[in-house]
Backbone bond lengths (Angstrom), bond angles and torsions (degrees), N, CA, C in turn:
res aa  C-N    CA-C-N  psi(-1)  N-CA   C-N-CA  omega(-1)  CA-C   N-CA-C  phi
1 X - - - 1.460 - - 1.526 108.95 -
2 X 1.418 123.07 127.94 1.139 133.28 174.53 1.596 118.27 -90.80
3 X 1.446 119.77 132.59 1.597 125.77 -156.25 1.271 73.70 -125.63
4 X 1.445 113.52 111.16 1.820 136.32 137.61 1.629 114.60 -51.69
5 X 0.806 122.24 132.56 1.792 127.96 -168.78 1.531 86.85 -127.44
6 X 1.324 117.29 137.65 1.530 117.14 166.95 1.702 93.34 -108.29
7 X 1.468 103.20 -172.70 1.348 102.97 -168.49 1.791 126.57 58.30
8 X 1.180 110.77 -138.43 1.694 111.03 -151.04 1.694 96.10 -117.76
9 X 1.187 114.81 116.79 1.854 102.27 163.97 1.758 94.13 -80.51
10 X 1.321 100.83 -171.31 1.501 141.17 161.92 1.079 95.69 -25.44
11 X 1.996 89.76 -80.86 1.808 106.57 -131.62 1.860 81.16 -57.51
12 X 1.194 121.84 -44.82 1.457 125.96 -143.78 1.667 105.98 -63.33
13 X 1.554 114.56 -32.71 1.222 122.48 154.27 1.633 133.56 -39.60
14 X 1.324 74.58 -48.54 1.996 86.99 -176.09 1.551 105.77 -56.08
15 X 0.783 95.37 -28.15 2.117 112.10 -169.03 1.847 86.41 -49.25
16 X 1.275 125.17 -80.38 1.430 155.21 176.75 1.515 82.38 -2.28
17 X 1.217 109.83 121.95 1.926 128.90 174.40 1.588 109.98 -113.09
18 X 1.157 133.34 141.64 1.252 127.47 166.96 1.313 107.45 -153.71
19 X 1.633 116.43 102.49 1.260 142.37 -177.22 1.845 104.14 -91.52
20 X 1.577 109.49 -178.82 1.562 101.33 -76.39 1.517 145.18 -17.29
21 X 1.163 144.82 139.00 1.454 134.93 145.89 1.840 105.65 -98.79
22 X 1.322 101.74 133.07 1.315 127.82 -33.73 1.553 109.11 -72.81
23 X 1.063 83.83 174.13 1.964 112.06 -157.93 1.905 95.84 -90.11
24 X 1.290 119.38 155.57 1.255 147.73 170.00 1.108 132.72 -108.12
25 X 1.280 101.60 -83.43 1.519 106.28 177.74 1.341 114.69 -134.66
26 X 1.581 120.36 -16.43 1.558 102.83 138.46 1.319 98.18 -159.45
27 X 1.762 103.35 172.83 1.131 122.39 -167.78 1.421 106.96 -130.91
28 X 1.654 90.64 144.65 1.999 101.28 -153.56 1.533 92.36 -124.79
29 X 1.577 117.98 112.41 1.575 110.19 174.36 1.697 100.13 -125.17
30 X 1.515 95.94 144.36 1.484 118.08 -175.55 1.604 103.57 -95.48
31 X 1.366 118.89 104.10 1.321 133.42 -168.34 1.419 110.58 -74.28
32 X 1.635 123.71 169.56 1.485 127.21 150.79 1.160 114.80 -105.74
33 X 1.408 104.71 -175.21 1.696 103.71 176.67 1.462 113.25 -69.82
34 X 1.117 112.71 154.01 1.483 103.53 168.91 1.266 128.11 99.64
35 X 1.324 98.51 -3.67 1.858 119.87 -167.39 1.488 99.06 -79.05
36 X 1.346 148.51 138.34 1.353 116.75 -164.19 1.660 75.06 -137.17
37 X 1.378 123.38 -34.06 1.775 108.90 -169.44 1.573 91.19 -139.14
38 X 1.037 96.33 175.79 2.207 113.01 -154.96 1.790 86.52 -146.73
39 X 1.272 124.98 117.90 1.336 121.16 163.21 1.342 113.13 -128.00
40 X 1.567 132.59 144.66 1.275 119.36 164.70 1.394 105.54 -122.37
41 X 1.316 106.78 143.96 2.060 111.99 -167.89 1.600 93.60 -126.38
42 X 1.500 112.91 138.75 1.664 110.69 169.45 1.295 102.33 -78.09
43 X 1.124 114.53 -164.22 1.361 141.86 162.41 1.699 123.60 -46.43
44 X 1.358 120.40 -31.34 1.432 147.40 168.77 1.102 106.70 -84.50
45 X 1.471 116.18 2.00 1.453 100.92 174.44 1.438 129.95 71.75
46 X 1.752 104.26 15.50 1.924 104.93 -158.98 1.756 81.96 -116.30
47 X 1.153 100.26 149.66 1.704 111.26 -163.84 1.886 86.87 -84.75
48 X 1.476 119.90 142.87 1.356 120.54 -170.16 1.497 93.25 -119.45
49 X 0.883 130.09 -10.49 1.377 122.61 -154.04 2.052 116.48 173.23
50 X 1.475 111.94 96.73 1.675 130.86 179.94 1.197 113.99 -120.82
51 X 1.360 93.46 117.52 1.490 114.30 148.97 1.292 163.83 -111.90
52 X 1.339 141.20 101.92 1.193 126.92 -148.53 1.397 100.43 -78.04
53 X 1.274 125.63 145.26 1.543 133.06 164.99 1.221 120.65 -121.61
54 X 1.497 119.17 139.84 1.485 141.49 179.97 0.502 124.81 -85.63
55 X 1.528 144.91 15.85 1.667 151.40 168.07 1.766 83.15 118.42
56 X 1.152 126.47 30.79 1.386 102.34 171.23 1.437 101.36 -103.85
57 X 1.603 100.96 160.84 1.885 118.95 -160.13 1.801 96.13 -122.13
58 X 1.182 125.19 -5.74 1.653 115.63 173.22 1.452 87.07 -135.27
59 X 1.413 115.19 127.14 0.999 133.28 100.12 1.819 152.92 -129.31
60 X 1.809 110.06 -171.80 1.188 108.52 -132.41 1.782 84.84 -115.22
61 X 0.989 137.61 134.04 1.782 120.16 179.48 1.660 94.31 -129.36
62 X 1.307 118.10 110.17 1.572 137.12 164.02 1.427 105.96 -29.15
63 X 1.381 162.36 178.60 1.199 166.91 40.05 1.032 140.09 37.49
64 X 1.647 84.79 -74.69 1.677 112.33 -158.16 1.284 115.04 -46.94
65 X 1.161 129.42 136.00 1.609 133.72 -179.71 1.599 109.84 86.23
66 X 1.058 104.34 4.58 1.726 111.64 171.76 1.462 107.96 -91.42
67 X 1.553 147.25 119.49 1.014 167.23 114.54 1.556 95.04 15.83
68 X 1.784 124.16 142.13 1.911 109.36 134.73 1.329 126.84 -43.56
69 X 1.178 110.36 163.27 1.513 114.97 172.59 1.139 129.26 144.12
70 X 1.771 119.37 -178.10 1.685 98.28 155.32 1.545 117.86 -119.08
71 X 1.662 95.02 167.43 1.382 113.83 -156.30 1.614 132.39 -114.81
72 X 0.917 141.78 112.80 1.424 111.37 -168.27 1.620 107.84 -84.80
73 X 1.364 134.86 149.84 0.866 116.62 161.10 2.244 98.82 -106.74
74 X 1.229 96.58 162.52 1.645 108.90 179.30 1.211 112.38 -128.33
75 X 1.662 141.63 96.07 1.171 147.44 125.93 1.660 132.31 -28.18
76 X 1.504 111.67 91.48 1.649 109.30 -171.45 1.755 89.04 -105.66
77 X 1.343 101.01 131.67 1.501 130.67 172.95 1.585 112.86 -100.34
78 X 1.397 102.07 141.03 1.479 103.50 -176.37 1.821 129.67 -36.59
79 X 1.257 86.29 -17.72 2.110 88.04 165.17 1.545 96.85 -98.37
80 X 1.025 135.04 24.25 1.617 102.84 175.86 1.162 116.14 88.42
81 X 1.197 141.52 -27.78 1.203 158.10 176.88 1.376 120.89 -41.94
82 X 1.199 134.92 101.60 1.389 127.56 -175.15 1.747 126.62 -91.13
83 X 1.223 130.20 136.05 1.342 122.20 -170.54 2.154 96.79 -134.66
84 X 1.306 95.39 124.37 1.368 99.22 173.14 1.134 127.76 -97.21
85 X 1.592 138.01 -168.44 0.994 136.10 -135.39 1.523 99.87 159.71
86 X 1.470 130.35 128.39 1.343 143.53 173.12 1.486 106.78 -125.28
87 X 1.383 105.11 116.68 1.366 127.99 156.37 1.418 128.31 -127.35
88 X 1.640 94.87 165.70 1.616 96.95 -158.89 1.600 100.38 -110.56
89 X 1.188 114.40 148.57 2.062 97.52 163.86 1.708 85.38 -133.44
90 X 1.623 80.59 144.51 1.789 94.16 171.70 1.461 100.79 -122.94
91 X 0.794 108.43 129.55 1.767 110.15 158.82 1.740 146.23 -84.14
């Protein structure tokens, strides 16, 4: 029996690129389908930066006013589903 999954697996996550590491002054990630919100949280855990997305597969996230450090980024997929991601920005 074959189980249809809507939304985002894993593997399909892993795909998700986000150039530079580390990042400067901005950071450019090549999305999958299914990506429905884009969050970045510091270290405190306080969300710095959300986005909702419309089926779009590039985007571009500004910097400026972001501290060095590291970052989580959070991928929410049409179930809710969250997939992370650690990045660094140096300045």
């Amino acid at each position: 029996q074959l189980e249809i999954l809507e939304g985002v697996d894993e593997r399909a996550m892993d795909q998700i690129s986000v150039y530079p590491i580390p990042a400067n002054s901005t950071l450019h990630i090549k999305l999958v389908e299914g990506v429905r919100e884009l969050r970045m949280i510091n270290l405190m855990g306080q969300i710095v930066h959300q986005s909702k997305l419309d089926g779009e597969l590039d985007k571009t996230i500004d910097l400026t006013g972001l501290q060095s450090g590291v970052y989580t980024l959070q991928f929410i997929n049409t179930k809710g589903e969250t997939y992370q991601r650690t990045i660094v920005i140096s300045k």
